[in-house]
TORDOLO-5467 format. One record per atom (N, C-alpha, C): x, y, z. Coordinates in nm, 4 decimals. Example, Ala and Ser with C-alpha at 12.3 -4.5 7.8 and 13.67 -1.06 7.14 Angstrom:
BEGIN
+----------+----------+----------+
:       c1 :       c2 :       c3 :
+----------+----------+----------+
:   1.3190 :  -0.5690 :   0.7800 :
:   1.2300 :  -0.4500 :   0.7800 :
:   1.3200 :  -0.3300 :   0.7800 :
:   1.2850 :  -0.2250 :   0.7080 :
:   1.3670 :  -0.1060 :   0.7140 :
:   1.2900 :   0.0030 :   0.7870 :
+----------+----------+----------+
END
This chain:
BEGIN
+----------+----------+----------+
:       c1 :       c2 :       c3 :
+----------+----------+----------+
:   1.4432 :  21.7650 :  10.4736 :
:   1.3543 :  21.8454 :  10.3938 :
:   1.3765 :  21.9931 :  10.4289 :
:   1.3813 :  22.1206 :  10.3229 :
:   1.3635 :  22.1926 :  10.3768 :
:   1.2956 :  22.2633 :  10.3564 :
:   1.2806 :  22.4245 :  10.4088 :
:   1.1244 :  22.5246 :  10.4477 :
:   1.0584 :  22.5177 :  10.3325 :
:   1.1304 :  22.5386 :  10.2173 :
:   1.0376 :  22.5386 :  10.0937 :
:   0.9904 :  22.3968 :  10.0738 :
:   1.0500 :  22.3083 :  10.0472 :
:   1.0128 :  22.1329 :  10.0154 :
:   0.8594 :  22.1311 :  10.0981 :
:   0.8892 :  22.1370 :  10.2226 :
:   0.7787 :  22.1420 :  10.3362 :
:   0.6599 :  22.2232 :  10.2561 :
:   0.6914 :  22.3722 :  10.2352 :
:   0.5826 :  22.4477 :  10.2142 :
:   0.5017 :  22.3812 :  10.0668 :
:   0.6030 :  22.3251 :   9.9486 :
:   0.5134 :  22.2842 :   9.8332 :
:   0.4597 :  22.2165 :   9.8551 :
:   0.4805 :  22.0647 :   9.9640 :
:   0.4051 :  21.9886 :  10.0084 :
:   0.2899 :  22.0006 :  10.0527 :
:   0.3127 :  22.1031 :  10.1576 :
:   0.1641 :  22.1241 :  10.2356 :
:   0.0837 :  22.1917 :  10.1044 :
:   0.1120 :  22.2483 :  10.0671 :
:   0.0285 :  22.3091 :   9.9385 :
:  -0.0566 :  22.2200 :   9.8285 :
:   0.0393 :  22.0969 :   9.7940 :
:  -0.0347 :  22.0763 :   9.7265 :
:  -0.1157 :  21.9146 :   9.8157 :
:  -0.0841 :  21.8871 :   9.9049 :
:  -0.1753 :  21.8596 :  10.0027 :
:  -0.2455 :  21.8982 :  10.0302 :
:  -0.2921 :  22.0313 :  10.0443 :
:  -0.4117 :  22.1594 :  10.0794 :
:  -0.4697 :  22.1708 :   9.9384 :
:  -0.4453 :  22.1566 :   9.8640 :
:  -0.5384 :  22.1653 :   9.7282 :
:  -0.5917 :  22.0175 :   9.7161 :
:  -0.5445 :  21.9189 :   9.7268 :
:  -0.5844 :  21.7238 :   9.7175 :
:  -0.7129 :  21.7830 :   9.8264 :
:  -0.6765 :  21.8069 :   9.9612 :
:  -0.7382 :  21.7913 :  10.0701 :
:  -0.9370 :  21.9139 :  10.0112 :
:  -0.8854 :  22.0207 :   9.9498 :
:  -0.9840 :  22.0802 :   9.8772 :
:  -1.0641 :  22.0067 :   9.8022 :
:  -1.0194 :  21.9483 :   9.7038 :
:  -1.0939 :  21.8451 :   9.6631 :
:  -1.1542 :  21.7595 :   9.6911 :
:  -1.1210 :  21.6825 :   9.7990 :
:  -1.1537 :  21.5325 :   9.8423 :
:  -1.2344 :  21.6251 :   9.9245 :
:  -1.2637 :  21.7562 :   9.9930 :
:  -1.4236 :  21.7731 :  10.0646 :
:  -1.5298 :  21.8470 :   9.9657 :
:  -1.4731 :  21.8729 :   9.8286 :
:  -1.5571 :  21.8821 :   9.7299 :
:  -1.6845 :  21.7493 :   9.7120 :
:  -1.5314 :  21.6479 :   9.6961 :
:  -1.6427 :  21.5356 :   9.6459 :
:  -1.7444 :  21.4762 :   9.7899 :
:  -1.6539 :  21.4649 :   9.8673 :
:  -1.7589 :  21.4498 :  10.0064 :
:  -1.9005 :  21.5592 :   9.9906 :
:  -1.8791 :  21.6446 :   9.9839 :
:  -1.9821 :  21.7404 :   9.9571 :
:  -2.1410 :  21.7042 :   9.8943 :
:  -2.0593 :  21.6011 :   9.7674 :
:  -2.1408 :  21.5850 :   9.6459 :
:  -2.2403 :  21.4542 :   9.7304 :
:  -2.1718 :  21.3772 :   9.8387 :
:  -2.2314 :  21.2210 :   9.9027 :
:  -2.0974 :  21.1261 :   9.9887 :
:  -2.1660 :  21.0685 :  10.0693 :
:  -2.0606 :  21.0078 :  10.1293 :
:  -1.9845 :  20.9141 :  10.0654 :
:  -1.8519 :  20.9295 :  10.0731 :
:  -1.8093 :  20.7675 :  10.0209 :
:  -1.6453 :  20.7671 :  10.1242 :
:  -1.6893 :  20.6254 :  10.1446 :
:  -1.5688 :  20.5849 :  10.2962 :
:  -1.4229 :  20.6054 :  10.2079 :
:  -1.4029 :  20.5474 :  10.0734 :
:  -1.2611 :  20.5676 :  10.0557 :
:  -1.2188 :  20.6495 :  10.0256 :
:  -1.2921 :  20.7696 :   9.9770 :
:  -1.2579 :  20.9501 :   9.9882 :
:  -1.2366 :  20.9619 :  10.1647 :
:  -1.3234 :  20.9643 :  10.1918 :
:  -1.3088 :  20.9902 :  10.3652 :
:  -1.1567 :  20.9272 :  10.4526 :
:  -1.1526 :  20.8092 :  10.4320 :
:  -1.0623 :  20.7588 :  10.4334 :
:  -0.9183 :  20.8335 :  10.4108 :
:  -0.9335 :  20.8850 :  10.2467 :
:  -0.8058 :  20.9579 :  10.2398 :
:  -0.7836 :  21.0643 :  10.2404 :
:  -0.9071 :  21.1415 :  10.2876 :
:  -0.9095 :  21.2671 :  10.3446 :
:  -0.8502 :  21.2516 :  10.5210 :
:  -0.8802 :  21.1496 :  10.5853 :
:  -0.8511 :  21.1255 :  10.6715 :
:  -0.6825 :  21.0930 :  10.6784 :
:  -0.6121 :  21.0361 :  10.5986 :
:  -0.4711 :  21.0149 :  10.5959 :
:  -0.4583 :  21.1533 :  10.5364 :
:  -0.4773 :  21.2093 :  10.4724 :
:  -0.4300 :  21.3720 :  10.4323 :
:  -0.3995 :  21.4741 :  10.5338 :
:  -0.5124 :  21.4500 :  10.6611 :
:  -0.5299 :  21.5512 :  10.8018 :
:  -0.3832 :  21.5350 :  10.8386 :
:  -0.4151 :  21.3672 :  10.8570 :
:  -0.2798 :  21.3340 :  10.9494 :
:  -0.1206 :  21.3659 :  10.8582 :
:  -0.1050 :  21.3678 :  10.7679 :
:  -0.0059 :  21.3849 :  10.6742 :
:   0.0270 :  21.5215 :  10.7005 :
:  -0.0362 :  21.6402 :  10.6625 :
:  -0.0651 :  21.7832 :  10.7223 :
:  -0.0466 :  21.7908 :  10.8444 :
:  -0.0875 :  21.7188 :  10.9410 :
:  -0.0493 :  21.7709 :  11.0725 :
:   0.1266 :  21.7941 :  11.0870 :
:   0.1321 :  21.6285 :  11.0117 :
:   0.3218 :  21.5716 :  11.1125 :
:   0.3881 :  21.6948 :  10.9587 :
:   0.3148 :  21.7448 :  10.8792 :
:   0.4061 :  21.8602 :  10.7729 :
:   0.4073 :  21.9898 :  10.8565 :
:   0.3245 :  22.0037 :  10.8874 :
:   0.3384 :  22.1254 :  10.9990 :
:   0.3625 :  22.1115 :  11.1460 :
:   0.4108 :  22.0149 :  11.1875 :
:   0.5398 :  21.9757 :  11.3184 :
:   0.6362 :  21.9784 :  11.2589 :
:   0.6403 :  21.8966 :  11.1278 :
:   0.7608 :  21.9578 :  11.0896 :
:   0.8740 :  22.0553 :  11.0707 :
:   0.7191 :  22.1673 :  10.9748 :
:   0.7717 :  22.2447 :  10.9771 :
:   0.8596 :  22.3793 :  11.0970 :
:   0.7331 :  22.3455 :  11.1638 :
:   0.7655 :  22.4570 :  11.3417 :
:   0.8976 :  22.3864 :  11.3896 :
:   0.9239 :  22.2508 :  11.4136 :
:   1.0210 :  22.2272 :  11.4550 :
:   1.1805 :  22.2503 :  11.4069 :
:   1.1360 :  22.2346 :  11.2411 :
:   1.2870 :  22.3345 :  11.1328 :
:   1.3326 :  22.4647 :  11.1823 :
:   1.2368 :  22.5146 :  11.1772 :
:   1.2209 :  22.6670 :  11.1989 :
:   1.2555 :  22.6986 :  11.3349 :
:   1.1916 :  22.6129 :  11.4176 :
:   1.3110 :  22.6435 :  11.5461 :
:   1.4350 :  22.6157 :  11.5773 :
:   1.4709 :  22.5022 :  11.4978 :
:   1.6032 :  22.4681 :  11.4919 :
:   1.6904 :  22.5262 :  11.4044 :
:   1.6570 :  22.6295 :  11.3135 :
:   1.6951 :  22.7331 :  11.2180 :
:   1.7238 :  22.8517 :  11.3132 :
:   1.6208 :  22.8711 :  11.4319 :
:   1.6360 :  23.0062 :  11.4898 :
:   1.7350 :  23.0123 :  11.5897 :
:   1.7040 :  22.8582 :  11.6946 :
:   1.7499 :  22.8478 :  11.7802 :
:   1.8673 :  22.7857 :  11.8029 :
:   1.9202 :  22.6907 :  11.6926 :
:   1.9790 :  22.6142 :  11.7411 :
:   1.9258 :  22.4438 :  11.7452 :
:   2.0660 :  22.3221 :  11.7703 :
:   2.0366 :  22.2024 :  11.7959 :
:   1.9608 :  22.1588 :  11.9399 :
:   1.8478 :  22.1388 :  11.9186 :
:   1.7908 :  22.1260 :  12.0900 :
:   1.8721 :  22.0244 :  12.1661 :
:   1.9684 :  21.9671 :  12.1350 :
:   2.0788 :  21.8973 :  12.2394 :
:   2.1701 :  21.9974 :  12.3091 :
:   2.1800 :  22.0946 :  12.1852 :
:   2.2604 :  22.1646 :  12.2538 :
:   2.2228 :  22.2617 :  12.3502 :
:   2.0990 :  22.3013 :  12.3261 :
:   2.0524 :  22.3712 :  12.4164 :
:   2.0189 :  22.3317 :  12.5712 :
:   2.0226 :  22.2159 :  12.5721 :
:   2.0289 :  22.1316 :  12.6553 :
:   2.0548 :  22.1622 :  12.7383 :
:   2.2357 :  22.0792 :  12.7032 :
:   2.3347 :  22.0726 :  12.7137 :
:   2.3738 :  22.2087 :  12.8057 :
:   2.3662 :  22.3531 :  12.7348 :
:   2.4019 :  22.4008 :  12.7599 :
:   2.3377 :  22.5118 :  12.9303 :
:   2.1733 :  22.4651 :  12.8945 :
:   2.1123 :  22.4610 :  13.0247 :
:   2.1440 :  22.3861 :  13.1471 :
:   2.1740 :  22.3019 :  13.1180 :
:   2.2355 :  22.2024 :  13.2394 :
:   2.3917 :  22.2743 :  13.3013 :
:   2.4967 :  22.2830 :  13.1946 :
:   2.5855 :  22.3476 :  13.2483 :
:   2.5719 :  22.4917 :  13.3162 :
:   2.4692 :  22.5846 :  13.2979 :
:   2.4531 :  22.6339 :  13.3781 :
:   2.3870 :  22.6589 :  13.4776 :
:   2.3233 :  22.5660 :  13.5025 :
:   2.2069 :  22.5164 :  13.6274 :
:   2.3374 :  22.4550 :  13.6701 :
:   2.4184 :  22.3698 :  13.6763 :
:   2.5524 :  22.3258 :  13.7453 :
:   2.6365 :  22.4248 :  13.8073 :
:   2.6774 :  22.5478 :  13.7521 :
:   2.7348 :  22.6690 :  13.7729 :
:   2.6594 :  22.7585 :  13.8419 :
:   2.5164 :  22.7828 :  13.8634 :
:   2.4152 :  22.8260 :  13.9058 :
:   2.4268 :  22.7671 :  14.0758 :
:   2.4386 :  22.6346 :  14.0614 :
:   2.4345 :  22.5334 :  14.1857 :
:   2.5654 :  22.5582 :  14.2745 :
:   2.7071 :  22.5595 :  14.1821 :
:   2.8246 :  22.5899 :  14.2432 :
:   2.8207 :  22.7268 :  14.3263 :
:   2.7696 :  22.7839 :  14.2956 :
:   2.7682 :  22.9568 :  14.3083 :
:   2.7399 :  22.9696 :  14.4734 :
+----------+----------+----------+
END
């Protein structure tokens, strides 16, 4: 997926999620709640998502970064 895909998602997840505490608003009902409740969680892992793209956009493959910490903690050690 990428930054944009992510961002329309969360968007129009954030407008569903607007709604569904509209109608909560109006009285309780468990299967609104319910999928307001799978919406949170849906939103959360979209925005891990997203932070985690974006670091791997900035930074790099985190294997490699690794990778490349270790070799010099090895060279660090030789020294």
């Amino acid at each position: 997926m990428t930054l944009t895909e992510i961002h329309t998602e969360i968007e129009r997840a954030s407008e569903r999620r607007t709604e569904l505490y509209g109608l909560l608003s109006q009285g309780h009902d468990p299967q609104t709640a319910a999928e307001l409740k799978e919406l949170n969680e849906r939103l959360e892992a979209l925005w891990n998502e997203h932070r985690a793209l974006r670091a791997r956009l900035r930074f790099g493959d985190p294997e490699a970064i690794v990778k490349r910490a270790r070799l010099e903690e090895r060279l660090e050690r030789a020294a």
